[in-house]
Every structure is written in structure tokens, then in C-alpha cells.
C-alpha positions in Angstrom: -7.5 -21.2 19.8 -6.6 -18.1 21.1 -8.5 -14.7 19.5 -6.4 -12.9 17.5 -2.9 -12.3 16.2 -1.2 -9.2 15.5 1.1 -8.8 13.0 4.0 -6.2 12.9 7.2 -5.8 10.8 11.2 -4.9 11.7 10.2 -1.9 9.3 8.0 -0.8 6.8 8.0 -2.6 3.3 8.8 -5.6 5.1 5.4 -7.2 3.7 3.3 -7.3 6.3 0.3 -6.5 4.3 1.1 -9.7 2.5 1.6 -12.2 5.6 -1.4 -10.5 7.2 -3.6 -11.4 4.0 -1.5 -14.6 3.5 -2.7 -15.7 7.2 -6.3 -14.5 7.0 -6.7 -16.4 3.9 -5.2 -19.5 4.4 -6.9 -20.5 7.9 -10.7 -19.1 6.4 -9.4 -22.2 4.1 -9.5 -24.4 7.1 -13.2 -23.0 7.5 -12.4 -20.7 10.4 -14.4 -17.5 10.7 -11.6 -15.0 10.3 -11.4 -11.7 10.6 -9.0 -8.6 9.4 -8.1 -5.4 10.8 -5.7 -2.8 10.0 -6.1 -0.5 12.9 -4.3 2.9 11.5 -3.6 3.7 7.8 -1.7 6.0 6.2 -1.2 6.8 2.4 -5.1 6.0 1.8 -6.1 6.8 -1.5 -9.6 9.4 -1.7 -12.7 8.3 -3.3 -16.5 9.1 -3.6 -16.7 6.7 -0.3 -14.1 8.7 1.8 -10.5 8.0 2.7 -9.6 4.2 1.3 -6.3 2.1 2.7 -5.6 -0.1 0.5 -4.1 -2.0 3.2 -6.9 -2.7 4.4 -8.3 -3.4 0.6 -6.1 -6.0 0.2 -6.8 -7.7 4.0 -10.7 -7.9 2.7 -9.7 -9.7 -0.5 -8.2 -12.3 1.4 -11.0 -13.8 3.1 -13.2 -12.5 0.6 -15.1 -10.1 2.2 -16.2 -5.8 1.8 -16.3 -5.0 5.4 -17.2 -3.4 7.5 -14.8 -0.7 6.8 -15.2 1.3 10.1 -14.5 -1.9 11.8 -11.4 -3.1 9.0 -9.9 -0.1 9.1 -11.1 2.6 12.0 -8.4 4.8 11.1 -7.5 6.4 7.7 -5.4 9.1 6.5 -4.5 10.3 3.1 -0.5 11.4 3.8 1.7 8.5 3.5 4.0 9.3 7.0 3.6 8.3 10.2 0.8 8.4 12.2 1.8 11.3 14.5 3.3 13.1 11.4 0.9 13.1 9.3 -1.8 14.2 11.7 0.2 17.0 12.3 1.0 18.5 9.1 -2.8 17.5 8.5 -4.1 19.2 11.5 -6.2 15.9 12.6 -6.4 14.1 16.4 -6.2 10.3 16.3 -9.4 8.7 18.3 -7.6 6.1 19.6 -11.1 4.3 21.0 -12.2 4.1 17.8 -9.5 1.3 17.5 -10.0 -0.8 20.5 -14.4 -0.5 19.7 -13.9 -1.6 16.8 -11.3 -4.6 17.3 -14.1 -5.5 20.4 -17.0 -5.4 17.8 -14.9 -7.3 15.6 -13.6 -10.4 18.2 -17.9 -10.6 18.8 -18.3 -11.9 15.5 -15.3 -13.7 14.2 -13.6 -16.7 15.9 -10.0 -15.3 14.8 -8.1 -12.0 14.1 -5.6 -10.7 12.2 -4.3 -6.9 12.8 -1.5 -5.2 10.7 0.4 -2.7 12.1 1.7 0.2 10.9 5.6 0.6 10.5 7.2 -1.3 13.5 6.6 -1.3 17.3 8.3 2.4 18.3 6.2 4.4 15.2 4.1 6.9 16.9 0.5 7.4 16.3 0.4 9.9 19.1 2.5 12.2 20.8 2.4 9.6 24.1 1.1 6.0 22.5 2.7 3.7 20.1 2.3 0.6 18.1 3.7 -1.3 21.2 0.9 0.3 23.4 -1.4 -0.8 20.4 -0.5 -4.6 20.8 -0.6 -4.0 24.6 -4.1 -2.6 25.0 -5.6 -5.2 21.9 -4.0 -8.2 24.3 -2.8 -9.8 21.2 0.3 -11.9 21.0 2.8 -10.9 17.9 4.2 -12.4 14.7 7.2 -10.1 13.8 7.6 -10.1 9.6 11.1 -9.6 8.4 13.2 -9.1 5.3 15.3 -11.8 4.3 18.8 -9.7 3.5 21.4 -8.6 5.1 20.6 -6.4 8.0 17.4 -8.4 9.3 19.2 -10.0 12.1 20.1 -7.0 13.9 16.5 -5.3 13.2 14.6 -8.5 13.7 16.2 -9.2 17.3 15.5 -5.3 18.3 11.8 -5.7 17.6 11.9 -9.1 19.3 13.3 -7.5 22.4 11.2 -4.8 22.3 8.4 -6.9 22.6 9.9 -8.8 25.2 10.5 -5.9 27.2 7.3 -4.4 27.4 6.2 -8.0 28.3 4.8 -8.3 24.9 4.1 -12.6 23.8 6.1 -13.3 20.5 4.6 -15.7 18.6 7.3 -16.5 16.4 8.4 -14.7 13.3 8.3 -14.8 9.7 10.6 -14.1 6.7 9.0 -12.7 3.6 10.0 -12.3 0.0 12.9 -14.8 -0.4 13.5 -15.8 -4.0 14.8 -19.3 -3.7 16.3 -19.4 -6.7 18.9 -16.4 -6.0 19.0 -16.3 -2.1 22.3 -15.2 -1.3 24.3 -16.7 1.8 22.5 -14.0 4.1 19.1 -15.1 3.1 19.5 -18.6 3.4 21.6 -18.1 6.8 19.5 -15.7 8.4 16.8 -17.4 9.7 18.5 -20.2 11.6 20.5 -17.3 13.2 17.7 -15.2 14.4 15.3 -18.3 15.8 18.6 -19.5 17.7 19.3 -16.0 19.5 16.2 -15.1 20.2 14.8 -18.2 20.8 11.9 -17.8 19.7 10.4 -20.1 16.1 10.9 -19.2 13.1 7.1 -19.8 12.1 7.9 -19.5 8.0 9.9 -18.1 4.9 7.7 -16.9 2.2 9.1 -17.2 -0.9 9.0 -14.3 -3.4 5.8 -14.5 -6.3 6.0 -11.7 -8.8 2.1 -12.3 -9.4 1.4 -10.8 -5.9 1.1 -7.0 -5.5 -0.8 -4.6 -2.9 -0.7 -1.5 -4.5 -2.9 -3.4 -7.2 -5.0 -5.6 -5.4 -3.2 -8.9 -6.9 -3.2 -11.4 -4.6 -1.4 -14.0 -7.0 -0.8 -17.4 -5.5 -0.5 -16.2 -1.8 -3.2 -18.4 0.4 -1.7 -21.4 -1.5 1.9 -20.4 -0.6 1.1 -19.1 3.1 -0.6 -22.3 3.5 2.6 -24.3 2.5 5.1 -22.7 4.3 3.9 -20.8 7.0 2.8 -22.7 10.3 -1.0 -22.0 10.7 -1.2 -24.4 13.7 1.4 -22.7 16.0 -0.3 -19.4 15.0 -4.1 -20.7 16.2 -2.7 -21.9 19.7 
């Protein structure tokens, strides 16, 4: 079993909050000391406690767990942009060690990882680093989250080669949010398509559950549905 995995999407809204948590959850059900990160947040909500992600929320009520927050989620910041943006208009400097101490501390005391990224591979979280230098520095390999509609080929093979280019391992990749019931030829098409360019597996399709939402901490029936279609065991090599 390998350390970690890090999950990153074709864009954002693609779900990867939910096939980070999905993950996370399901292999703590196969007893495995997992752990969650989400690196950099944006759009974090302000409490008596400080800047929250709810992200990173969402991550910790997955494996059923409060923290520890510096460690979850080292970076927080209130403006829901970029990274690079929104430090700018906020007039705040990204540590990036923060991130890799904490993903260290982190990979002492769990047997497994998951990070969520922010936004795809090119969004900036500094003038000169990225979320592919991110994935490069953490020595993670990827699991790329994509949209099931039309378009997702086209963005889904760009992040792919990405990767691939900045000799990046690509796990496989995952299609969230179908509803079976409706799939249109796209959604039902698109997959096969995309694992036979790219060549590389298609490692699930999640199917749509109206019971699961972030921005409310619902997690609905998500372990249960991760667990039946996603492949854990390719994901753990």
C-alpha cells in the first residue's frame, strides 16, 4: 500500500470534495488508518475559531474525525478565488512549508492519505508554484475527478496529459455525479472514450444522490456508494 493519494479535478465543481470524502471513508471501513488533507482553501467561512474550509469540514466527517485542523487544512482563506488571487486582493503570502510539514506530520501517523486539491493542476497558489508543483513536491500519485457531460473528454485528457508531462503517476480517474436514470448519450459514452485514449482506468462512476451536500455538511449515502462503485483496491496499490 502505497502512502497517499491526491485527488484533483478537470475544474472546480467537479466534486472532488465528494470523491475525496467518498475515498477516505470507505477504506477507514476496511479498517485502515486514514487520513485527510486539503492543503489550500479558499472561500472559508469565519468563526470564533479562525478561518473554517468547509472542505476540509466535510473531509473530517468522513472518517469521523475533528482534526487536527493545522494539519487537515494548513492553509485557509476567506475569498472564494484562487489561491494567488485571493492573496492578492487580501494582501496575504502563502507559506507554502506549512503544507508539506504538515502532510509529513500527517503520513507519521496515518497508514493512508487523501489530499484535495484546489481547482485543477495549472491554478496558481503562487506567482511561481502550482497545484502540479503541489502533487510533485507531496510525491503523491493522482486520481483526476471529472464531470460526466459533454465537454469532459477534452478537459479530462488535458489534465491527464498534464500530469503526464510533468512526469506526474495517474492513478486512474473518476466520473462523479451521473444520474443513471437520465444519463444522456454523452454521459453514458464518455467514460469508455476517455480510459481508451488516455489509457489510463477508469477507476469509477459515481452516481448522483441528492441526499449528499458539502456546503451543508450532508454526507447522505456516500461511503456506501464510493464503496460500490469506486475501485478501493487499485487506489491502495
Amino acid at each position: 500500500m502505497n502512502r497517499g493519494v491526491f485527488i484533483t479535478g478537470t475544474d472546480t465543481e467537479v466534486g472532488k470534495t465528494v470523491v475525496s470524502a467518498g475515498i477516505a471513508g470507505a477504506l477507514k471501513t476496511r479498517g485502515i488508518n486514514v487520513g485527510v488533507m486539503k492543503p489550500v482553501a479558499t472561500g472559508a467561512m469565519m468563526t470564533e475559531d479562525g478561518l473554517i474550509s468547509n472542505d476540509a469540514q466535510f473531509l473530517l466527517k468522513s472518517i469521523r474525525c475533528d482534526g487536527p485542523r493545522e494539519l487537515i487544512n494548513p492553509v485557509s482563506i476567506e475569498l472564494p478565488l484562487a489561491p494567488l488571487v485571493a492573496c492578492r486582493l487580501d494582501g496575504l503570502q502563502i507559506d507554502l512549508n506549512k503544507i508539506t510539514d504538515a502532510f509529513q506530520r500527517l503520513t507519521k501517523t496515518k497508514d493512508f492519505v487523501v489530499v484535495e486539491g484546489i481547482g485543477g493542476v495549472w491554478v496558481p497558489i503562487t506567482e511561481d508554484y502550482f497545484v502540479c508543483d503541489m502533487i510533485e513536491e507531496l510525491g503523491l500519485p493522482v486520481i483526476v475527478v471529472a464531470r460526466a457531460g459533454l465537454g469532459t473528454i477534452n478537459h479530462t485528457l488535458l489534465t491527464i496529459k498534464a500530469l503526464q508531462d510533468r512526469g506526474i503517476v495517474v492513478k486512474g480517474f473518476i466520473i462523479n455525479g451521473i444520474n443513471e436514470k437520465e444519463a444522456t448519450i454523452a454521459e453514458r459514452t464518455n467514460p469508455e472514450i476517455i480510459e481508451e485514449i488516455s489509457r489510463i482506468p477508469l477507476l469509477g462512476v459515481l452516481p448522483f444522490d441528492p441526499k449528499i451536500d458539502v456546503s451543508s455538511l450532508e454526507i447522505g449515502d456516500l461511503i456506501e456508494l464510493t464503496s460500490r462503485y469506486v475501485d478501493l483496491s487499485t487506489i491502495l496499490l
